[in-house]
Legacy VTK file of the C-alpha trace (Angstrom):
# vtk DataFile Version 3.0
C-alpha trace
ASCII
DATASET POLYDATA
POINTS 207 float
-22.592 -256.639 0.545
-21.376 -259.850 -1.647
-19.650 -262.082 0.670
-15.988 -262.823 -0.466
-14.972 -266.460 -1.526
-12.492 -268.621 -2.910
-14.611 -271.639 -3.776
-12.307 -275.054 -3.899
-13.850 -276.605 -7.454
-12.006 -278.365 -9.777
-14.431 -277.286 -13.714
-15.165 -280.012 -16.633
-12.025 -280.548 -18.020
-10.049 -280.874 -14.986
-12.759 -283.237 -13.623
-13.508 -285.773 -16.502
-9.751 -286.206 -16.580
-10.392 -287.296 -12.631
-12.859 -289.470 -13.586
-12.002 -290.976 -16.475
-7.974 -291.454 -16.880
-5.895 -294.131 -18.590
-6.161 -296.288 -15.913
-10.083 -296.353 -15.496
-11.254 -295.977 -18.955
-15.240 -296.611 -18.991
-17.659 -296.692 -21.613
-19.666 -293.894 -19.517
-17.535 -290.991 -21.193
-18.991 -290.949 -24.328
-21.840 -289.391 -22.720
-20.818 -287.150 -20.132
-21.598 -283.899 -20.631
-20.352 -281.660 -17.620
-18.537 -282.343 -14.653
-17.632 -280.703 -11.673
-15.458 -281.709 -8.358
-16.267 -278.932 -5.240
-15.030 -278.494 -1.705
-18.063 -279.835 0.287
-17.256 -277.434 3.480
-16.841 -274.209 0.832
-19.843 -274.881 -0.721
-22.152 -275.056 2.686
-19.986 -272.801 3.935
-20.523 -269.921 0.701
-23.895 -270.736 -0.517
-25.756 -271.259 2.381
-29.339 -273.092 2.212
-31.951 -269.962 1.537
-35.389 -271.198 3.055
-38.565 -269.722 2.790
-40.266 -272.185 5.343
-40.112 -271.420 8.713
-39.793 -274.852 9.747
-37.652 -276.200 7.281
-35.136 -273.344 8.048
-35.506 -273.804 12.056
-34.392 -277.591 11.476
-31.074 -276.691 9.870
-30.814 -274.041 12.598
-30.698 -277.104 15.073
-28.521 -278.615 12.893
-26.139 -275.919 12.691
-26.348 -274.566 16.392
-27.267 -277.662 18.397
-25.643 -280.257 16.874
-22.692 -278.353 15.425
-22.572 -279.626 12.254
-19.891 -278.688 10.484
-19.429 -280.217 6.755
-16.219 -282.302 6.228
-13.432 -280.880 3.853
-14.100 -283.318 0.885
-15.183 -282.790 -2.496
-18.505 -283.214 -3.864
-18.899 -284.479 -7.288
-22.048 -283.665 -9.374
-22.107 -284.947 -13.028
-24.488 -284.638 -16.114
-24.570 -287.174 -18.789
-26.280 -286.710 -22.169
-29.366 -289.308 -23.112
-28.084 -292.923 -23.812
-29.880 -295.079 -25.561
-31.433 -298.488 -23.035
-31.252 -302.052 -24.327
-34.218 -303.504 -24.776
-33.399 -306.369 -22.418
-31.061 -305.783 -19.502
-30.005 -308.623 -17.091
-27.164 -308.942 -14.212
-25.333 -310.862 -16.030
-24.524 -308.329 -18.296
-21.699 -306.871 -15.824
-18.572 -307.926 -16.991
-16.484 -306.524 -14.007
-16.177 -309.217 -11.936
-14.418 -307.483 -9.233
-17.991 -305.580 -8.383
-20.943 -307.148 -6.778
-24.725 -304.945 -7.155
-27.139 -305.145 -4.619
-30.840 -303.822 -5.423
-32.713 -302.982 -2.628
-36.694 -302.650 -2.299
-37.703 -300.720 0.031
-39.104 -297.399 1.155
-36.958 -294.573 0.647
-34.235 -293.657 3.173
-30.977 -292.142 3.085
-28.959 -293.573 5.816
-25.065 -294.369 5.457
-23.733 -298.077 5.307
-20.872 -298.351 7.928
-19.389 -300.888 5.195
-16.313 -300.549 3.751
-15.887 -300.445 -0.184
-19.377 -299.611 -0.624
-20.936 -297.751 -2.772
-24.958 -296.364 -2.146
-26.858 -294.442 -5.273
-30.384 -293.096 -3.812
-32.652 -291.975 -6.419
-34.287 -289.045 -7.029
-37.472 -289.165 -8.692
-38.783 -285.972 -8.137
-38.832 -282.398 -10.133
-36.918 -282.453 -13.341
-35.226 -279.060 -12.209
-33.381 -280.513 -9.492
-34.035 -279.751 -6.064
-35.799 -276.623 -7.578
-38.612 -276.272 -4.416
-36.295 -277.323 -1.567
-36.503 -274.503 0.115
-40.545 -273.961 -0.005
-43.304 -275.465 1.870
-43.456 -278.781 0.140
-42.135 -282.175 2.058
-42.108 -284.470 -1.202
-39.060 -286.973 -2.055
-36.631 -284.316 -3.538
-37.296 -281.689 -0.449
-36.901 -284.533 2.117
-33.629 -285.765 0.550
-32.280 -282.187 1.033
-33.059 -281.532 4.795
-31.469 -284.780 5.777
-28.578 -284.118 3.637
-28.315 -280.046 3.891
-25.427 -280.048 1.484
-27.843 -280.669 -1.221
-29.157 -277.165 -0.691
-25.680 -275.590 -0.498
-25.534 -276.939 -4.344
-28.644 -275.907 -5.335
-27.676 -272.335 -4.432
-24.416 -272.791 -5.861
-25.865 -274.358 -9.772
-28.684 -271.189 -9.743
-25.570 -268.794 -8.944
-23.595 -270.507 -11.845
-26.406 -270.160 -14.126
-26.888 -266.514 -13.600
-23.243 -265.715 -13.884
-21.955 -263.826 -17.172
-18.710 -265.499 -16.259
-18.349 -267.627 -19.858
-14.591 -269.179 -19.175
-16.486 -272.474 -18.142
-20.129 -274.572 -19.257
-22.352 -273.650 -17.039
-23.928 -276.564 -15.350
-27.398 -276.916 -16.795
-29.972 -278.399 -13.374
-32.470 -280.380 -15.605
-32.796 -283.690 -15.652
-35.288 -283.642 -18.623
-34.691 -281.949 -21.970
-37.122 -282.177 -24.732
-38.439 -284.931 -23.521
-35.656 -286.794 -23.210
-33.406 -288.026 -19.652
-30.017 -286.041 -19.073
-29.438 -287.987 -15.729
-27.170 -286.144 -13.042
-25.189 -287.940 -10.525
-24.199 -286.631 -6.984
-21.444 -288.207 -4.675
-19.626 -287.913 -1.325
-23.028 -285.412 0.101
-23.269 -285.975 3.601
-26.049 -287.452 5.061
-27.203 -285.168 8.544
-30.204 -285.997 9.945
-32.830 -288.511 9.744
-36.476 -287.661 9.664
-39.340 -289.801 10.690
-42.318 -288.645 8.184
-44.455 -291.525 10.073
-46.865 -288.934 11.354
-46.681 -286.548 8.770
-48.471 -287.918 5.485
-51.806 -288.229 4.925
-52.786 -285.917 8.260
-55.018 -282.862 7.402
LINES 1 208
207 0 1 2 3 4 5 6 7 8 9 10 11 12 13 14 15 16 17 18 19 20 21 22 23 24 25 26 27 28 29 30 31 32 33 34 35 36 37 38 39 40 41 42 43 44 45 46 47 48 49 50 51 52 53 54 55 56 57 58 59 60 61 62 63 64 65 66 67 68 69 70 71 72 73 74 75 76 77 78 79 80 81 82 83 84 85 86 87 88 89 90 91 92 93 94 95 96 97 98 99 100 101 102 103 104 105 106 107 108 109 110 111 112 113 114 115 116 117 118 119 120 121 122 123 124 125 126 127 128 129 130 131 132 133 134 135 136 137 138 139 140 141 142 143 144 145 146 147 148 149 150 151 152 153 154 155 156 157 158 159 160 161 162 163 164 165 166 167 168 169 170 171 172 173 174 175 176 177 178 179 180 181 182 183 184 185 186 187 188 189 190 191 192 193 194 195 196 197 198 199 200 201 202 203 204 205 206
């Protein structure tokens, strides 16, 4: 029996308005191509992470039962641009918004929260070009780390394949690839929670 919902989500045009009004005009919305804002506790709480690997699905269990995690009511924002054409030489410098300072970091990949105020973090995602398309299998890559320390990332997997299967035609459907014809659509995902934090020390390279 299909579990009754009424999903908090604000569609494309609402959103891009959100993002981009008057008062924060940016070059950026030439090339945005689908936008959508959604409740963060409606979507883990209606599209629930669907794993086929028994240890991947007892972790969120712990999550969920031991530590009582309980996603906060905020909205998500996931966000598809269309290909842009690079410079051929890029430098700091080029910022012209002097109120904002970028930090690049090398380093291993983690996904830990600054306790900093008017920060902003951006963790790639280098993984599948169907985004977070094996999550729930038996795989422990980038992409299907990222998701079990931030389990909301599996709630919105579950909610894009939904979408995409839906005959419901009032809105775009948000397409989940990354690469088209060869060619970078890149999708941007803010306010997910980050859970849990896994130490893969011990895990690579053991047979």
């Amino acid at each position: 029996m299909a579990m009754p919902y009424n999903l908090r989500i604000k569609k494309f045009s609402h959103s891009k308005d959100l993002i981009f009004s008057n008062k924060n005009p940016s070059q950026s919305i030439d090339t945005l191509e689908n936008a959508n804002f959604i409740n963060g506790f409606d979507l883990f709480t209606y599209f629930p992470a669907k794993y086929h690997d028994g240890n991947k699905k007892a972790l969120l269990d712990d999550i969920l039962h031991k530590k009582k995690y309980t996603p906060a009511d905020r909205d998500v924002l996931i966000a598809r641009f269309h290909p842009k054409q690079l410079p051929i030489n890029y430098t700091y410098e080029q910022h012209t918004d002097i109120s904002k300072t970028y930090t690049f970091i090398s380093n291993v990949f983690d996904y830990k929260s600054t306790d900093e105020t008017n920060v902003i973090e951006w963790h790639m995602n280098f993984a599948n070009c169907d985004i977070f398309a094996y999550y729930n299998s038996g795989l422990l890559a980038q992409d299907e780390l990222q998701v079990l320390e931030c389990p909301q990332l599996a709630s919105l997997r579950e909610y894009l394949v939904q979408q995409s299967n839906s005959k419901n035609t009032d809105d775009e459907f948000f397409n989940t690839r990354v690469i088209e014809n060869n060619l970078p659509y890149p999708i941007l995902i803010s306010n997910i929670e980050h859970v849990v934090d896994l130490n893969t020390t011990n895990l690579y390279g053991k047979n």
